[in-house]
ZALUMVEX-681530 format. One record per residue (C-alpha): residue in three letters; x, y negated, z; residue number from 1. Coordinates in Angstrom, 1 decimal. Example, Ala and Ser with C-alpha at 12.3 -4.5 7.8 and 13.67 -1.06 7.14 Angstrom:
REM ZALUMVEX-681530
+------+--------+--------+--------+-----+
: rest :     px :     py :     pz :  nr :
+------+--------+--------+--------+-----+
:  ALA :   12.3 :    4.5 :    7.8 :   1 :
:  SER :   13.7 :    1.1 :    7.1 :   2 :
+------+--------+--------+--------+-----+
END
This chain:
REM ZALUMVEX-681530
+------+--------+--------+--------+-----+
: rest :     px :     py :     pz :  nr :
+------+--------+--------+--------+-----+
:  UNK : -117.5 : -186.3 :  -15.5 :   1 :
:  UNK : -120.4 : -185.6 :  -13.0 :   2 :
:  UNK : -119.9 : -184.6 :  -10.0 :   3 :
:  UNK : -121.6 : -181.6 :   -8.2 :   4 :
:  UNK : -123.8 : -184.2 :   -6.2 :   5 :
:  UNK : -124.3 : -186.0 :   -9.3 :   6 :
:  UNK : -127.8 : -185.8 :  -11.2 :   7 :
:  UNK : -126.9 : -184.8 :  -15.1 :   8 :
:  UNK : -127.3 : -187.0 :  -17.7 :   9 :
:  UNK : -130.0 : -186.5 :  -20.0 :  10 :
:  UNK : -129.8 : -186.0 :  -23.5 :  11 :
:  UNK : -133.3 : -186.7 :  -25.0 :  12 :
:  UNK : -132.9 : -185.2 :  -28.3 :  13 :
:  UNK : -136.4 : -186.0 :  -30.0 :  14 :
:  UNK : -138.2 : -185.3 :  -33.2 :  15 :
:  UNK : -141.4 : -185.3 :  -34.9 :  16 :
:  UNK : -142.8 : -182.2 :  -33.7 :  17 :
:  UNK : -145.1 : -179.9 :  -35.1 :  18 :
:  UNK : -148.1 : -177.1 :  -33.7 :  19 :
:  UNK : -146.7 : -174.4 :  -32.4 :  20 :
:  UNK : -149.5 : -172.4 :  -32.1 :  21 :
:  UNK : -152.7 : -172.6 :  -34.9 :  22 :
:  UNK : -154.8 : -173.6 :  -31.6 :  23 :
:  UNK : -152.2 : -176.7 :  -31.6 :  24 :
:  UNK : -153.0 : -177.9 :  -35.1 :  25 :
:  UNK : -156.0 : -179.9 :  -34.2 :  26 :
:  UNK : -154.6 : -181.7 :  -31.4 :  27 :
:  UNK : -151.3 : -182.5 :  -33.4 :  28 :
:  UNK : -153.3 : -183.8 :  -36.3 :  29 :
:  UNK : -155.5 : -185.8 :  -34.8 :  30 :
:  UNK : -152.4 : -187.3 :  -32.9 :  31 :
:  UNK : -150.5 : -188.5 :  -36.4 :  32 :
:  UNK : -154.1 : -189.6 :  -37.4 :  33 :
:  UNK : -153.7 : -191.9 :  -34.1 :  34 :
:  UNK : -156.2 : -191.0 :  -32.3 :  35 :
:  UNK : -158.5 : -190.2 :  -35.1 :  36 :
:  UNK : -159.6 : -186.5 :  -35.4 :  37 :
:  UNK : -159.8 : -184.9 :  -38.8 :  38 :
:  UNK : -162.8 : -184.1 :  -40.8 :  39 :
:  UNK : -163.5 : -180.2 :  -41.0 :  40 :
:  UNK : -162.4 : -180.4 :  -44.3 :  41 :
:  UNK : -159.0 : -181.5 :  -43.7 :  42 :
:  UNK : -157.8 : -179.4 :  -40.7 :  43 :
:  UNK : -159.3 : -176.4 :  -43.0 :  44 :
:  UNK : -156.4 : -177.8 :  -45.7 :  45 :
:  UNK : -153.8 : -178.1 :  -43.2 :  46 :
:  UNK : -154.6 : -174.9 :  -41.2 :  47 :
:  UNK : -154.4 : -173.1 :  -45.2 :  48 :
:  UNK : -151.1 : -174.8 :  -45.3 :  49 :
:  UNK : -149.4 : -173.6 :  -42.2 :  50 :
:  UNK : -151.3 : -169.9 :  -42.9 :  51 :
:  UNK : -148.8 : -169.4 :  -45.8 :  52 :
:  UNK : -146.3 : -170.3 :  -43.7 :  53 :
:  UNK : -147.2 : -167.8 :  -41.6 :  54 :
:  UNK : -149.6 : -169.4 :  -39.2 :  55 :
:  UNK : -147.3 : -172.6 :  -38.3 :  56 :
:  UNK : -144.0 : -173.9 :  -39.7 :  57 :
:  UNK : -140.1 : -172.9 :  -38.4 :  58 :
:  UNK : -139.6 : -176.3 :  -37.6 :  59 :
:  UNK : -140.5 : -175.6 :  -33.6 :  60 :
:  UNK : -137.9 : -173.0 :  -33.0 :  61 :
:  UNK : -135.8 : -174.9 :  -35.9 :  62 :
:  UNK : -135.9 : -178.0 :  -33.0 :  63 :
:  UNK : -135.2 : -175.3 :  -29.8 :  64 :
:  UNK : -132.8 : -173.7 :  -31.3 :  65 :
:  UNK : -130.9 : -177.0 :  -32.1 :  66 :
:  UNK : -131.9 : -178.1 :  -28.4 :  67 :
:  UNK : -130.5 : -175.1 :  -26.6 :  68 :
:  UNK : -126.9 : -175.6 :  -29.1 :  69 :
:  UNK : -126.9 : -178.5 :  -28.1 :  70 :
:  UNK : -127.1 : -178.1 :  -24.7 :  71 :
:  UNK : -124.8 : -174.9 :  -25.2 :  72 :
:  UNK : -122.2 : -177.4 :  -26.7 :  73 :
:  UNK : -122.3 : -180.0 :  -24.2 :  74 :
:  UNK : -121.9 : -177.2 :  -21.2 :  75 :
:  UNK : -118.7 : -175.7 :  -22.7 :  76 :
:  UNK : -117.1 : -179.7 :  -22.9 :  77 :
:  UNK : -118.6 : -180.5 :  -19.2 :  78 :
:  UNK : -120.7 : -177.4 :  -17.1 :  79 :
:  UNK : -123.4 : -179.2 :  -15.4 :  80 :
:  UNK : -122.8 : -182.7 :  -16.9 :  81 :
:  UNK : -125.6 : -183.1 :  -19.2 :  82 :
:  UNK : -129.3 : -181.7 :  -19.3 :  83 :
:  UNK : -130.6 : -181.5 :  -22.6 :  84 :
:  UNK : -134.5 : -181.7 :  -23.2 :  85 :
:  UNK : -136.6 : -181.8 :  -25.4 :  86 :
:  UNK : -138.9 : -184.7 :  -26.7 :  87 :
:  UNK : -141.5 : -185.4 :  -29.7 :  88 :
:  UNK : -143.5 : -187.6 :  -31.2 :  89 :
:  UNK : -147.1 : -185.9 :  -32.1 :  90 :
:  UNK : -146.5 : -182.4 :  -30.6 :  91 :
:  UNK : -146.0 : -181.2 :  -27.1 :  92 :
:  UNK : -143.6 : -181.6 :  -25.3 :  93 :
:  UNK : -144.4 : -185.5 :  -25.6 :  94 :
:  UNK : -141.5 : -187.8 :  -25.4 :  95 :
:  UNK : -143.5 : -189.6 :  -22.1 :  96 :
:  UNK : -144.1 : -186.2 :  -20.9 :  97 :
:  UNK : -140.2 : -185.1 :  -21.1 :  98 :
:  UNK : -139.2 : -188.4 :  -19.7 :  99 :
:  UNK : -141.3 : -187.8 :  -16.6 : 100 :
:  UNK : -140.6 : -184.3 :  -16.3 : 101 :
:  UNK : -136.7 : -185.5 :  -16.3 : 102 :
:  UNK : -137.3 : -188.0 :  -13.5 : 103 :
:  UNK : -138.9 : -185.3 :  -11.2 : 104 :
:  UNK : -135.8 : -183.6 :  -11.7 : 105 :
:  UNK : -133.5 : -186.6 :  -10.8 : 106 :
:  UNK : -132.3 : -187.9 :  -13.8 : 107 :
:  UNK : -130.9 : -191.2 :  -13.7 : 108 :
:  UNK : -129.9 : -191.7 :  -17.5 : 109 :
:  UNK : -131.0 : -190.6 :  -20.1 : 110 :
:  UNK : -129.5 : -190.8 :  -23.8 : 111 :
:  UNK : -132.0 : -190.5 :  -26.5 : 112 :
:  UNK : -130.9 : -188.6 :  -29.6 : 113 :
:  UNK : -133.6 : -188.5 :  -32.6 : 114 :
:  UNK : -132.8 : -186.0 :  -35.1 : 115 :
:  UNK : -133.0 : -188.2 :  -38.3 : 116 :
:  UNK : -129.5 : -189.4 :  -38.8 : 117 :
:  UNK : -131.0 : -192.5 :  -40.3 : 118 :
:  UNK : -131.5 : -195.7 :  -38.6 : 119 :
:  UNK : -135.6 : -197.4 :  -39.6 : 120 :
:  UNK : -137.2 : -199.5 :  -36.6 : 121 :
:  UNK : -140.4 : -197.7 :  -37.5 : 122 :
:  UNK : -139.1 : -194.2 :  -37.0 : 123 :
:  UNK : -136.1 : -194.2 :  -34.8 : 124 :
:  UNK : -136.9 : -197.4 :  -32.9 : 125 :
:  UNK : -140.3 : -196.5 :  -31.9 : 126 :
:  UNK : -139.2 : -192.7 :  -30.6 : 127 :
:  UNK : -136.4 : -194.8 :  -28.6 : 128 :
:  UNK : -139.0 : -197.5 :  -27.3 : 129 :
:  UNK : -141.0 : -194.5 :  -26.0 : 130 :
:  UNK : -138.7 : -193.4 :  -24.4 : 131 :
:  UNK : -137.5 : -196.7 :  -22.8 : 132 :
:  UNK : -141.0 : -197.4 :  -22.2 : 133 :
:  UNK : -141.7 : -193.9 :  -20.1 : 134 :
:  UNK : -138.3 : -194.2 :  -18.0 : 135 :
:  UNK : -138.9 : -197.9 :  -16.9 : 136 :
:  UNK : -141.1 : -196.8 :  -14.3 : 137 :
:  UNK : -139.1 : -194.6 :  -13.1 : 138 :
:  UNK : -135.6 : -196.7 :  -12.9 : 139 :
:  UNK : -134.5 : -194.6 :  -15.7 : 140 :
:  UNK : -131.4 : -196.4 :  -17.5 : 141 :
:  UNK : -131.7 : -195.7 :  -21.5 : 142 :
:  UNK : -129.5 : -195.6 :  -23.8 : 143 :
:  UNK : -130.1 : -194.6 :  -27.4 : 144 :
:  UNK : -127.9 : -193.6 :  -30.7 : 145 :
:  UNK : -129.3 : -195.2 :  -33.5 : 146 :
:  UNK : -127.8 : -194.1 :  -36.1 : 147 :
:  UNK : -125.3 : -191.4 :  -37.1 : 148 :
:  UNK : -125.9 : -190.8 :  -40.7 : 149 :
:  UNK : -122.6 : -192.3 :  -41.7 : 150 :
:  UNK : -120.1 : -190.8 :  -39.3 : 151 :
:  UNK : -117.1 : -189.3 :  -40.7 : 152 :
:  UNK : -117.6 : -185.8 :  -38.7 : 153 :
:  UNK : -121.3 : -185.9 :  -40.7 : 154 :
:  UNK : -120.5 : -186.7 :  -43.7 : 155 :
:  UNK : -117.4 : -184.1 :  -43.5 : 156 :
:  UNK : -120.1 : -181.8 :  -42.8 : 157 :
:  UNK : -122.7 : -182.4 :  -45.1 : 158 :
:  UNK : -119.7 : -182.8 :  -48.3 : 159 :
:  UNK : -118.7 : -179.4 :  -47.3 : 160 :
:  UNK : -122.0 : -177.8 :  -46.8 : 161 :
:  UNK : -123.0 : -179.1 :  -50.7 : 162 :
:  UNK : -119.8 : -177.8 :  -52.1 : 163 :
:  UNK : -120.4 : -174.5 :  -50.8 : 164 :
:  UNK : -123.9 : -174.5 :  -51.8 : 165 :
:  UNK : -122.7 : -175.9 :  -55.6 : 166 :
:  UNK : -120.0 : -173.4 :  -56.1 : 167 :
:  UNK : -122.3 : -170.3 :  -54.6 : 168 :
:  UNK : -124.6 : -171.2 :  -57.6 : 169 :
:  UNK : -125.4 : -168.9 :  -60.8 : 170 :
:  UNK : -123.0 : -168.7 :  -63.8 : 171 :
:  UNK : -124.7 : -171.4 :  -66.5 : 172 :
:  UNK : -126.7 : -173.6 :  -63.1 : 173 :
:  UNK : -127.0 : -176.7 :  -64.7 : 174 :
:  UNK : -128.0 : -180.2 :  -62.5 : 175 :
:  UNK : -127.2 : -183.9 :  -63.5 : 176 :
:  UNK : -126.9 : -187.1 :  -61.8 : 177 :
+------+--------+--------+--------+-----+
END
C-alpha cells in the first residue's frame, strides 16, 4: 500500500482510440495510415461512416467510462494508491503523451493495461513498447499485463454474460455451432 508521501502507481490502461470529435477524424486517419493522409475520397467514406453513428463512434466514452471504473475500483481497494489514465494508440490522448503527462505528476511506475484480453506482439506488444519506450526517459519502471483472456474471473464472466444473453432470446432463436 502507498503511503501518503508516496507517488501512486499508474495504471495505463490503453486502447486503440478513436475521433472524438468529426474535426478529429482526419488527424486519426491519417495516423492508422502511418503518417499517410487520406485521399478526399476516403475521409468523405469514413466521415459518412461515423455520421450514422451519429457524428463519431461510443467507443471514446465506452474507453472513459471503463477508465474512470477502473479507477473507481481501484480507489475503494486502496484510496490514493493507484492513478488510472488513459492511453491510445491513433487518437489523443497518445500513449507518449499520457506517459509524460504521468511523469510531470510524479509517477514512478507505471502498469500498462491494453484492453484486448488477447496476447499478439503486434497489437499488445507494440502499445506496451510504447509505453516502455516513453517512460525510459523519464526513469519510469514498466510493467505490463500481457494477457488476461484466459483468467478464470474472465472467463466466469464472459460464460455468464452468454448464458444470460442465450436464455433472454425469442421463443424458436435458432443458432448452431
Amino acid at each position: 500500500m502507498s503511503s501518503s508521501h508516496d507517488p501512486p502507481t499508474a495504471v495505463l490502461l490503453m486502447a486503440y482510440g478513436t475521433p472524438r470529435t468529426p474535426e478529429e477524424i482526419l488527424p486519426y486517419y491519417t495516423d492508422i495510415r502511418r503518417g499517410r493522409p487520406p485521399t478526399d475520397e476516403q475521409l468523405a467514406e469514413l466521415t459518412a461512416r461515423y455520421a450514422a453513428l451519429g457524428g463519431t463512434s461510443p467507443l471514446a466514452q465506452r474507453t472513459d467510462a471503463q477508465r474512470d471504473a477502473l479507477q473507481s475500483a481501484l480507489d475503494r481497494l486502496q484510496p490514493g494508491a493507484f492513478r488510472v489514465a488513459l492511453g491510445l494508440k491513433h487518437a489523443a490522448p497518445m500513449i507518449e503523451a499520457a506517459v509524460d503527462r504521468l511523469a510531470e505528476e510524479g509517477v514512478r511506475r507505471i502498469v500498462g493495461l491494453v484492453l484486448a484480453p488477447h496476447f499478439s506482439s503486434y497489437s499488445i506488444g507494440q502499445y506496451l513498447g510504447r509505453t516502455t519506450a516513453a517512460a525510459e526517459p523519464h526513469g519510469i519502471d514498466v510493467r505490463g499485463i500481457t494477457s488476461w483472456a484466459t483468467l478464470p474471473e474472465f472467463v466466469q464472466f464472459t460464460a455468464t454474460d452468454l448464458t444470460a444473453r442465450l436464455q433472454a432470446m425469442p421463443p424458436g432463436t435458432r443458432f448452431t455451432w
